[in-house]
N, C-alpha and C positions, 0 to 999 in steps of 0.2 A: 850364171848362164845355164841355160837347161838346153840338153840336148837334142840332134832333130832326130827323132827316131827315123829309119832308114823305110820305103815305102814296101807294103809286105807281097811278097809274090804270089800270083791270082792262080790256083792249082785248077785245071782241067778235071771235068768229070771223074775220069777215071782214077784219079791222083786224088783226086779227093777224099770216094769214098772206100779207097784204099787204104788211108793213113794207119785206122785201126787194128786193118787185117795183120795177125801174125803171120812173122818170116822167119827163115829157116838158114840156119849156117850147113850149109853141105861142106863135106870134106869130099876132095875127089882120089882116085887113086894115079899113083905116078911111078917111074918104074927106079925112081934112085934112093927114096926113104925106106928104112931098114921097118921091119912089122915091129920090130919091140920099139924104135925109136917111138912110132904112130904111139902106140900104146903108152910109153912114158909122158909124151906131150899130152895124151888125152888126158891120163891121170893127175899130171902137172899142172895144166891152165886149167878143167873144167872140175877137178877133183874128186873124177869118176872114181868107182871103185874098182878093184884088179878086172871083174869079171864082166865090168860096164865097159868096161874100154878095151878091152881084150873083144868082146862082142864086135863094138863098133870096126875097131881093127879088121876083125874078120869080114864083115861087112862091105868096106872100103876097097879090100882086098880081091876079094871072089866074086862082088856084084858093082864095083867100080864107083860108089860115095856109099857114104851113108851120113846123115842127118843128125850132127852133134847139139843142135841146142835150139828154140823154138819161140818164138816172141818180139817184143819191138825190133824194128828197123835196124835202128839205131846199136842197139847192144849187138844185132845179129853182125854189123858191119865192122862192130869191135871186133866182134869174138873173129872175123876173117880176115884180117888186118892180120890178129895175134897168132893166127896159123900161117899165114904168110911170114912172121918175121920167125916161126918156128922152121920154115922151109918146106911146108904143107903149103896144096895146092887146094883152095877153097873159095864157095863163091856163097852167093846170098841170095834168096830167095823167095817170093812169096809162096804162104802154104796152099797146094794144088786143091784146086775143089771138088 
C-alpha cells in the first residue's frame, strides 16, 4: 500500500521568497547569567574560540545581543532551542537589509 502524501502548504509572497534568505540566531542579554558562564556555552555549543566568544560575550553584555551564527532557518532555530536549554535568552531572525 503506498502512502497518501499529506497535501503541501501554499506559502504567501512574502514567505516565499523568503525561504532562501539567511537568519540570524541572536543571543540577547539578561540580568541572571554569569559573563564567563555566556562565554563557556558560546565555546561549548558553537566551539568558538577563547577570544571569539569572549568578544561576543562582551557584545551581549555592553550592547544588549550580539549575533552568534548566520544561515538557514532551520539550523538558526536549532542553535536557539540550544541556548534556551543552556538558560540563554535567544531569538531568530532574518538578516536586516
Amino acid at each position: 500500500m503506498t502512502p497518501i502524501a499529506a497535501p503541501r502548504e501554499v506559502l504567501g509572497t512574502d514567505e516565499a521568497t523568503s525561504i532562501g534568505a539567511p537568519w540570524q540566531t541572536v543571543v540577547w542579554n539578561d540580568p541572571v547569567n554569569l559573563m564567563s558562564y555566556v562565554v563557556h556555552v558560546f565555546r561549548t555549543y558553537f566551539a568558538f574560540p577563547e577570544d571569539v566568544a569572549r568578544r561576543l560575550m562582551l557584545a551581549v553584555h555592553e550592547q544588549g545581543h550580539a549575533v552568534v551564527a548566520e544561515g538557514a532557518r532551520e539550523q538558526m532555530e536549532l542553535h536557539a532551542q540550544a541556548m534556551h536549554d543552556y538558560g540563554l535568552w535567544a531569538t531568530v531572525r532574518r538578516v536586516p537589509s
